[in-house]
C-alpha positions as CSV (number, residue, x, y, z in Angstrom):
1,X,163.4,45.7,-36.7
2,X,166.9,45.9,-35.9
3,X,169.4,48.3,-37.8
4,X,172.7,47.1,-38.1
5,X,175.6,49.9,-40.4
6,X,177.6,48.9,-43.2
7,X,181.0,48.6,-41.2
8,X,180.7,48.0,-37.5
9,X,182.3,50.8,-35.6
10,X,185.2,51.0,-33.0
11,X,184.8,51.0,-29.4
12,X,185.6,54.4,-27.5
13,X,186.6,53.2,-24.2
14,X,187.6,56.5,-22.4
15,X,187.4,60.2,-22.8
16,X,190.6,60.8,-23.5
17,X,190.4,58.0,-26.5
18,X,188.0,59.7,-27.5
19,X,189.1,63.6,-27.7
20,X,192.0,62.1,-29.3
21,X,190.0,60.4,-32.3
22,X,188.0,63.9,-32.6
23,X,191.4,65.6,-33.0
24,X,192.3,63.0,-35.2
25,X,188.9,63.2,-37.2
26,X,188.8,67.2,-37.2
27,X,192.7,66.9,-39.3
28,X,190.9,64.8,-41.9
29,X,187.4,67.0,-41.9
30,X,189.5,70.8,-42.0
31,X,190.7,69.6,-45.4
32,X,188.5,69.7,-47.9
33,X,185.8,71.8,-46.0
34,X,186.4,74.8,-47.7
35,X,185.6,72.8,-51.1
36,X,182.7,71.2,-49.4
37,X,181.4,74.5,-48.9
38,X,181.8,75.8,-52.0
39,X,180.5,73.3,-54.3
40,X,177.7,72.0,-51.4
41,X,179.6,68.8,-51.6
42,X,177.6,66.8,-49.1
43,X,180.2,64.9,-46.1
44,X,178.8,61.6,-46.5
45,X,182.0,60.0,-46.1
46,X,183.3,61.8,-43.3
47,X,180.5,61.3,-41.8
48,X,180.5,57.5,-42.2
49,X,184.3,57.9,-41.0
50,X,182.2,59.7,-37.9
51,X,179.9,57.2,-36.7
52,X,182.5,54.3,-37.8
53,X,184.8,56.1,-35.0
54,X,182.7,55.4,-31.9
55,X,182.2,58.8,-31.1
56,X,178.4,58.3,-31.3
57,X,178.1,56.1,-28.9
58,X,180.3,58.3,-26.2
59,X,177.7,59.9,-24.3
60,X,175.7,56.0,-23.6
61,X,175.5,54.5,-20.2
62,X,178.3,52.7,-19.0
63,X,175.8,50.0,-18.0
64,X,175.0,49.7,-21.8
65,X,178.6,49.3,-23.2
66,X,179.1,53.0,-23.4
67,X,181.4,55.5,-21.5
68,X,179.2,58.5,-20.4
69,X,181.1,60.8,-21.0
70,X,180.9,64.6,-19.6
71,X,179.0,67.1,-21.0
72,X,181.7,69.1,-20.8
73,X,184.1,66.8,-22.4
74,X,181.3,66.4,-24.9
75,X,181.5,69.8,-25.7
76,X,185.2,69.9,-26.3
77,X,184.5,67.4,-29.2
78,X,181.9,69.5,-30.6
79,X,184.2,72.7,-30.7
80,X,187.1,70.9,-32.4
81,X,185.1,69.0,-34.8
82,X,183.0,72.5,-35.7
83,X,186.1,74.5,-36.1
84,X,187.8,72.0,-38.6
85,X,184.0,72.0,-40.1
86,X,180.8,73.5,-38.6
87,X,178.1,71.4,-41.1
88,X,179.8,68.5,-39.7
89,X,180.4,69.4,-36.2
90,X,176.7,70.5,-36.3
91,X,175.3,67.5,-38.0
92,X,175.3,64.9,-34.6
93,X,173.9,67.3,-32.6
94,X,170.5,65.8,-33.0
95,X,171.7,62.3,-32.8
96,X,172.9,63.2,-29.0
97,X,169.2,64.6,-28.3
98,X,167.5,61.1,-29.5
99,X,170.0,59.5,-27.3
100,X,169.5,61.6,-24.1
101,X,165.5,61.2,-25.0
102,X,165.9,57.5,-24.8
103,X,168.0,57.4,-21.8
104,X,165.1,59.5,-20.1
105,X,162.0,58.0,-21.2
106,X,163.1,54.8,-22.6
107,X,162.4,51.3,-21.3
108,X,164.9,49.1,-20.6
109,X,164.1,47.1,-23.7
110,X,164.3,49.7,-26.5
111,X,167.4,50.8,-24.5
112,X,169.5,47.5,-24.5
113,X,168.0,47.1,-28.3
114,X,168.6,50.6,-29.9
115,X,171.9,51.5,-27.8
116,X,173.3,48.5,-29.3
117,X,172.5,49.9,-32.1
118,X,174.5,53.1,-31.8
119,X,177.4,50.8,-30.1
120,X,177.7,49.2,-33.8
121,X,177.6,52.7,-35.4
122,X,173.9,53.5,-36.1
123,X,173.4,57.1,-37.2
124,X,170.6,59.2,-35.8
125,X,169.0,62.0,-37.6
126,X,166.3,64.0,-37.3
127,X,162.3,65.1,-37.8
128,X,161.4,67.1,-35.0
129,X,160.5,70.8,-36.9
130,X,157.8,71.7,-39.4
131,X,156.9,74.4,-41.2
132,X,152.7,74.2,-40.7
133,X,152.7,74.0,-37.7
134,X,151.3,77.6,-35.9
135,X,154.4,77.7,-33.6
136,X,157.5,76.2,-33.3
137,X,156.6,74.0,-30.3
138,X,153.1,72.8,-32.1
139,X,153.3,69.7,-34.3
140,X,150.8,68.3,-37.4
141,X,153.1,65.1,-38.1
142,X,151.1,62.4,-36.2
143,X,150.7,58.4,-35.7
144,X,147.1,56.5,-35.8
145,X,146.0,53.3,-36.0
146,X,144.3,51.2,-38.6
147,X,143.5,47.8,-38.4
148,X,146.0,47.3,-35.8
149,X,149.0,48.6,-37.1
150,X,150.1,52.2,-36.6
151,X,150.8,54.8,-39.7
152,X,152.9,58.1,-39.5
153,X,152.4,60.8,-41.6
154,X,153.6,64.2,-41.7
155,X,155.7,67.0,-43.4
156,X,159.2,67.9,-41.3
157,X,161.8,70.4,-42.1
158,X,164.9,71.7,-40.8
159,X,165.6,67.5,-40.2
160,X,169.8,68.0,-39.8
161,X,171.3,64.4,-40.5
162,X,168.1,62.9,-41.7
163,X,169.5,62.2,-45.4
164,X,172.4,60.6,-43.8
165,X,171.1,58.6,-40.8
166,X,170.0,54.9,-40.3
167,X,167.4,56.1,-37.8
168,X,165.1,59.4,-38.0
169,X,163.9,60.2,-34.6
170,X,160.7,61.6,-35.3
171,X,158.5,63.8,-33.0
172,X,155.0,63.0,-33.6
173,X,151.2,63.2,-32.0
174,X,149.6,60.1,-30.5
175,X,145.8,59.0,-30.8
176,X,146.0,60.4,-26.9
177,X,147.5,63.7,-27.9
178,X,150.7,63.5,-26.5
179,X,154.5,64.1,-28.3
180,X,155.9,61.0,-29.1
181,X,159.9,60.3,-30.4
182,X,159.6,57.4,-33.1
183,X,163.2,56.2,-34.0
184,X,162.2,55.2,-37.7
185,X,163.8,53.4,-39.8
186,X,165.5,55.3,-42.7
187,X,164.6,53.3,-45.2
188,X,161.0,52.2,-44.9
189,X,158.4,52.4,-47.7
190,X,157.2,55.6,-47.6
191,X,159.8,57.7,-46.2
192,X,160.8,60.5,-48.8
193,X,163.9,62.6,-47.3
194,X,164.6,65.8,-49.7
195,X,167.9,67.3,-50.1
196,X,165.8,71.2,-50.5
197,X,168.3,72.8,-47.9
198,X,169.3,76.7,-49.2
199,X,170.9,78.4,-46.7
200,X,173.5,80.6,-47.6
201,X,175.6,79.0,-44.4
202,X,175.6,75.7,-43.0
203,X,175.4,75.0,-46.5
204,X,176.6,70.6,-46.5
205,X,174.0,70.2,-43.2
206,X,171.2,68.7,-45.8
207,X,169.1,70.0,-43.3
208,X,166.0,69.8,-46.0
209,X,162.6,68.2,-45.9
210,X,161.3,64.4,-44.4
211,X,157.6,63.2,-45.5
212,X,156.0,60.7,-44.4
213,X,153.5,59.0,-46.1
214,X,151.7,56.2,-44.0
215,X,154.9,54.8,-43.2
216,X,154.6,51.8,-41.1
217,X,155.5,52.2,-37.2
218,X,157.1,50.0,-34.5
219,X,155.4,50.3,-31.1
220,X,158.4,49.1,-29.8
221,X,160.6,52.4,-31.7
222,X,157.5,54.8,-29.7
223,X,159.5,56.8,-26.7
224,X,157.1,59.2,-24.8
225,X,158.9,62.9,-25.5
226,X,156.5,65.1,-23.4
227,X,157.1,63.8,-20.2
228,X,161.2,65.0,-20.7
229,X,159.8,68.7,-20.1
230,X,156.7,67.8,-17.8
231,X,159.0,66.8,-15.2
232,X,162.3,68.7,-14.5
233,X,165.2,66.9,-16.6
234,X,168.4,68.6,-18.3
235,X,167.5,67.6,-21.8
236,X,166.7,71.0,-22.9
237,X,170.1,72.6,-21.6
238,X,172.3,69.1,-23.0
239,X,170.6,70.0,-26.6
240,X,171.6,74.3,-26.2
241,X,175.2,73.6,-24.8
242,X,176.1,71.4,-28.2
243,X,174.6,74.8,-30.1
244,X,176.4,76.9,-28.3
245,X,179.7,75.0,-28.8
246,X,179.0,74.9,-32.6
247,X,179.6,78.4,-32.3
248,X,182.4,78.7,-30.4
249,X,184.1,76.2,-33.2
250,X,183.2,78.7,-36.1
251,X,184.2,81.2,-33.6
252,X,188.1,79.3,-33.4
253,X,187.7,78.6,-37.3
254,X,187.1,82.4,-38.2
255,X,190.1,83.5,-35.5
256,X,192.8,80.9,-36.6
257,X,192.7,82.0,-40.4
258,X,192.9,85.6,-39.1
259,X,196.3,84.8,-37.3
260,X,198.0,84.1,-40.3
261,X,196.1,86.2,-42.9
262,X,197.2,89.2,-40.9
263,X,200.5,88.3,-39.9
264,X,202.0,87.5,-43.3
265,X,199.4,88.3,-45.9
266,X,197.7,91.5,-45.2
267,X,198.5,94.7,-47.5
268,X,200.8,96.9,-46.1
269,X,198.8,99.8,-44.5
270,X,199.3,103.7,-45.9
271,X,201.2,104.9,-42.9
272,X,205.2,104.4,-43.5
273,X,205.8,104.1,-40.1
274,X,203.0,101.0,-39.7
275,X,204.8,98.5,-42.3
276,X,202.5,95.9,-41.8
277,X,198.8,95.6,-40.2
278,X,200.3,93.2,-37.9
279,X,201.9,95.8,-35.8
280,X,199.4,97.9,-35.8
281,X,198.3,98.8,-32.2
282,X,195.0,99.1,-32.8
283,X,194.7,95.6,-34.9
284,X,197.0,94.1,-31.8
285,X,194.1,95.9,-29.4
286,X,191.0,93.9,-31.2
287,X,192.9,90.3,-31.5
288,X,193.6,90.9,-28.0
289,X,190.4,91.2,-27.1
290,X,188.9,88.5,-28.9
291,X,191.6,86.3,-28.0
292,X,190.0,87.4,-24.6
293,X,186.5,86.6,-25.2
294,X,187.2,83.0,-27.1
295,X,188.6,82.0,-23.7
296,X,185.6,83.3,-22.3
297,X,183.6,81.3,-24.2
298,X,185.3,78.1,-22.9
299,X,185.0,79.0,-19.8
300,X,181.1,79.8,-20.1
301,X,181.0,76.1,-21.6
302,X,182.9,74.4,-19.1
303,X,180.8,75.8,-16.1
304,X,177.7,75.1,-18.1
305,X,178.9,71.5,-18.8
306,X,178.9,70.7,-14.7
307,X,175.6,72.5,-14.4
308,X,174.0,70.2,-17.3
309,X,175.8,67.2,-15.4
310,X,174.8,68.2,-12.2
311,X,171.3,68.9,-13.7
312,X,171.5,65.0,-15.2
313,X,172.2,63.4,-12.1
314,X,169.9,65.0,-9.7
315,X,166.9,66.3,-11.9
316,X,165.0,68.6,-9.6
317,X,163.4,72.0,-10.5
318,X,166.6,74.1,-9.6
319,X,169.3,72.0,-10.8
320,X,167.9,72.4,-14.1
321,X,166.9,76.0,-14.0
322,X,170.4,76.3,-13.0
323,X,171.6,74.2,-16.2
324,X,169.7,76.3,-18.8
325,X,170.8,79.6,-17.4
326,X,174.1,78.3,-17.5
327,X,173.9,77.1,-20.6
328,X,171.6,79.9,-22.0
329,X,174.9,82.5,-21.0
330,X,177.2,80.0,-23.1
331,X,175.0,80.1,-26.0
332,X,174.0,84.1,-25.8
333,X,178.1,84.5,-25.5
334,X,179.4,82.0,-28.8
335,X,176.9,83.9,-30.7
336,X,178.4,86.8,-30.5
337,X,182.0,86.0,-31.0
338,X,181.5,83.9,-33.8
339,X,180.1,87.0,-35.7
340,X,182.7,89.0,-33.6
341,X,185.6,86.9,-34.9
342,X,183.8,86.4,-38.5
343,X,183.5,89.8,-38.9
344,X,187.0,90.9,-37.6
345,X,188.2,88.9,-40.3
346,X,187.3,90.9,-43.0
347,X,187.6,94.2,-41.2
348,X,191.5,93.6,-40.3
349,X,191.9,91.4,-43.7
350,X,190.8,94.3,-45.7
351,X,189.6,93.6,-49.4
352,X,191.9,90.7,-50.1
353,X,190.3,88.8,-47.3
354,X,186.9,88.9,-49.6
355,X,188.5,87.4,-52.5
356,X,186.8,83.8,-53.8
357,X,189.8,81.4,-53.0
358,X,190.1,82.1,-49.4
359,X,186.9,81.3,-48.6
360,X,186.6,83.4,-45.3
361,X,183.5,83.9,-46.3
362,X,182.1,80.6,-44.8
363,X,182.9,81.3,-41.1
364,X,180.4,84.7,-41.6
365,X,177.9,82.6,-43.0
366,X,177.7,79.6,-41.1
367,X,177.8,81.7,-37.9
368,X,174.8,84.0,-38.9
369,X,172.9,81.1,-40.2
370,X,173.8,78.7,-37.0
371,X,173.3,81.8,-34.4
372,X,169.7,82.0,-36.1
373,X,169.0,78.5,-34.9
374,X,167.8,79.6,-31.0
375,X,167.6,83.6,-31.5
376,X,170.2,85.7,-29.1
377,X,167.2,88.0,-28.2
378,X,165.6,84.6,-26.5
379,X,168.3,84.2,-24.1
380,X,169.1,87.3,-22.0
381,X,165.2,88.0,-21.0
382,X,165.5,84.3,-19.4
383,X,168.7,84.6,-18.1
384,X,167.3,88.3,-16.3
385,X,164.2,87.3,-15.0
386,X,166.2,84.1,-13.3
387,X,168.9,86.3,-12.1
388,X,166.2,89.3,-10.8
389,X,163.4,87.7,-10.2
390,X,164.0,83.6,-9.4
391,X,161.8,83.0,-12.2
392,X,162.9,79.7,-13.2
393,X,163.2,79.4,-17.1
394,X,160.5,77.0,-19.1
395,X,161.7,74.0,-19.6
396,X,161.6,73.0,-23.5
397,X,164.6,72.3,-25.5
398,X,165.4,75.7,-26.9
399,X,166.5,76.9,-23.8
């Protein structure tokens, strides 16, 4: 079955095209995200605008009609489109990891078939987490096959851009126990996707519940996922580094409504000699510093970027062990300024920065819900036994 969108979407025929239509995308997106947020109005339409763009088809082979663009350049897009709006900068994340799983393990027939697909604007969600399963790498949701045809079934959650997709890439077991990636259709008979997404951040991600109830499978939409971590490949590092610049994003959001706030809008502090908090040495001290550590952060991401690329085009064991580090440095580092510059907000804000209309609120919330996603506490053990002992990191996409 082929899926074709309602509106065929642009072609993106450089990077530069396309960090201009993210800039011109992430203008449209900043403005109403504050109201998303606050009344969970889901971004169906500007995620439609998205995928209408042709920024989902930027990261396809150039043999395939697509540019491959950088990782790094990649990254830039996510960081824009996150700080005018992290649910929707978050959002394609997983549509990028189905893509790099079917440049990896595809065949050259479901590649030519489903990366036209994307070319023409396809959207591709999610089913790769569950809640039953005994850890987070085990998985009950499964495929068999009766009477020569092949039923899935299975409960997913945390499945980011499933309610708005045309495709949800599912991770299932085989009949031969082995991980599978089955690009389903949306829409098939038996496919329930629930909207049951509560977190207090993130909040317009609809990252909720899938069930499948013997839904009818394609052998042809069946990729083989184990193999991307059996063998050395960069697929686990390429899925971090779009994390990782999530963060950084909320971390620009939270800092550029600080600017201003403190500059024209804060209250006068008690000293007479201090008129405003804006010339405050000490306030000038901690915007210095994170001013320091957001370009940090870039820099950590750019480096990371080439190592993933590197990692991409010549997949041996170090090259990737030299990706995740990398990339496991970038994502231990936006974590913590995207609380830093959440937090800072309200410290150098003072009460008035907590009040309902501003809504600063959101950048503390979606970065302690999004920093959640691959804990902190996972990434500096890794990065230390690497840098101490040459232990080379596992390779599975959470680091």
């Amino acid at each position: 079955m082929t899926i074709m969108p309602k509106h065929l979407a642009n072609r993106i025929t450089s990077a530069e095209q396309a960090l201009d239509v993210a800039h011109s995308l992430a203008l449209q997106f900043r403005e109403g995200a504050a109201y998303r947020d606050r009344h969970r109005e889901l971004p169906h339409t500007a995620l439609a605008r998205y995928f209408q763009s042709g920024l989902g088809a930027i990261t396809l082979p150039e043999a395939y009609g697509g540019i491959a663009i950088s990782t790094a350049e990649l990254v830039e897009i996510f960081v824009t489109l996150s700080e005018a709006d992290s649910a929707i900068g978050q959002i394609p994340q997983n549509h990028f990891y189905a893509l790099e799983v079917l440049r990896l393990n595809g065949t050259p027939e479901q590649k030519q078939r489903l990366y036209a697909e994307v070319l023409a604007g396809v959207h591709l969600g999610n089913a790769l987490a569950e809640f039953s399963s005994t850890a987070a790498h085990h998985r009950s949701t499964a495929f068999t096959s009766r009477n020569n045809t092949l039923y899935l079934n299975g409960d997913k959650f945390y499945a980011t851009g499933a309610l708005f997709a045309d495709r949800i890439p599912t991770l299932a077991q085989g009949e031969d126990g082995n991980e599978y990636l089955v690009f389903v259709p949306r829409h098939l008979p038996g496919i329930t996707v629930i909207d049951d997404w509560t977190g207090f951040g993130q909040r317009t991600t609809a990252s909720g519940s899938v069930q499948f109830r013997d839904v009818v499978i394609a052998p042809q939409d069946i990729i083989p996922f184990h193999t991307a971590f059996t063998r050395p490949t960069a697929l686990g590092p390429f899925a971090q580094i779009m994390h990782a610049a999530v963060d950084q994003g909320i971390a620009r959001a939270a800092f550029n409504e600080l600017l201003p706030f403190v500059r024209e809008r804060a209250r006068p502090w008690p000293d007479s000699q201090i008129e405003y908090a804006a010339k405050d040495p000490l306030t000038l001290d901690r915007i210095g510093r994170l001013a320091a550590r957001l370009t940090a952060g870039e820099a950590l991401l750019s480096l990371a970027g080439e190592a993933v690329d590197i990692a991409q085009q010549e997949s041996n064991a170090d090259h990737v062990a030299q990706a995740s580090v990398a990339v496991a440095k970038a994502r231990a580092w936006t974590t913590e300024i995207s609380l830093e510059a959440a937090n800072l907000l309200f410290e150098l804000g003072g009460t008035r920065a907590s009040l309902a209309e501003n809504q600063f609120d959101r950048h503390w919330r979606n970065a302690r819900t999004h920093t959640l996603h691959d804990p902190v506490r996972w990434k500096y053990p890794i990065i230390g036994n690497y840098v101490l002992n040459g232990v080379l990191p596992p390779r599975r996409g959470t680091i």
